[in-house]
C-alpha positions as CSV (number, residue, x, y, z in Angstrom):
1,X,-6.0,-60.1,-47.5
2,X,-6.1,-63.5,-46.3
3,X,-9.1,-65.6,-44.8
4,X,-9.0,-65.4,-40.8
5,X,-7.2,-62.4,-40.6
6,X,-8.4,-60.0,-37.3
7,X,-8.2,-56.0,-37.9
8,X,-8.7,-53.4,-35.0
9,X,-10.5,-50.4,-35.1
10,X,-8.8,-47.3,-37.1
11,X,-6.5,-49.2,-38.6
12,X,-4.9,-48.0,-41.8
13,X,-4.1,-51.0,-44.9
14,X,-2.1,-49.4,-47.7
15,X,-2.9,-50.1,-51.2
16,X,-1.5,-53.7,-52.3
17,X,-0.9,-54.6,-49.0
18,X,-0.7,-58.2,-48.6
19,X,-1.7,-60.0,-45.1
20,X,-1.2,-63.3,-44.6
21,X,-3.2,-65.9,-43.1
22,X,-4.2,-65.7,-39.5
23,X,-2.4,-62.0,-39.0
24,X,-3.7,-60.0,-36.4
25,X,-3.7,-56.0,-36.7
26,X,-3.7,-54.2,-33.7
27,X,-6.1,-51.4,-33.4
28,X,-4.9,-48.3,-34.6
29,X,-2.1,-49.8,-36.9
30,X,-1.0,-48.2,-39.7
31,X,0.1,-51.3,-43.0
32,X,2.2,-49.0,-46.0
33,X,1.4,-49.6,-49.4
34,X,3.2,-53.3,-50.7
35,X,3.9,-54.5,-46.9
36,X,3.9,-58.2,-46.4
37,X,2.4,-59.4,-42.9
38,X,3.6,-63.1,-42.6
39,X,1.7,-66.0,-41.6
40,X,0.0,-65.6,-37.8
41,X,2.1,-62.3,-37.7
42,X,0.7,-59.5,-34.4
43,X,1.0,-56.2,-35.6
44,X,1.4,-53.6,-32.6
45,X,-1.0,-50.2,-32.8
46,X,-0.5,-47.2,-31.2
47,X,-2.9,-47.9,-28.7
């Protein structure tokens, strides 16, 4: 994981999950193992 990168509450970050700088995780998000989240990338929860 990347420096300034926001994660909700009861989120889920698979193994070797890479998240790019400035990415914000939406609570209750789930990241699978070996996903890439790009650069200032919003990631929808299921709120």
């Amino acid at each position: 994981m990347s420096y300034r990168v926001t994660v909700g509450a009861k989120s889920k970050i698979g193994k070797e999950a890479y998240i790019d700088i400035g990415a914000i995780i939406d609570r209750n998000s789930d990241i699978d193992d070996n996903e890439k989240i790009s650069i200032g990338e919003i990631v929808k929860g299921d709120n």
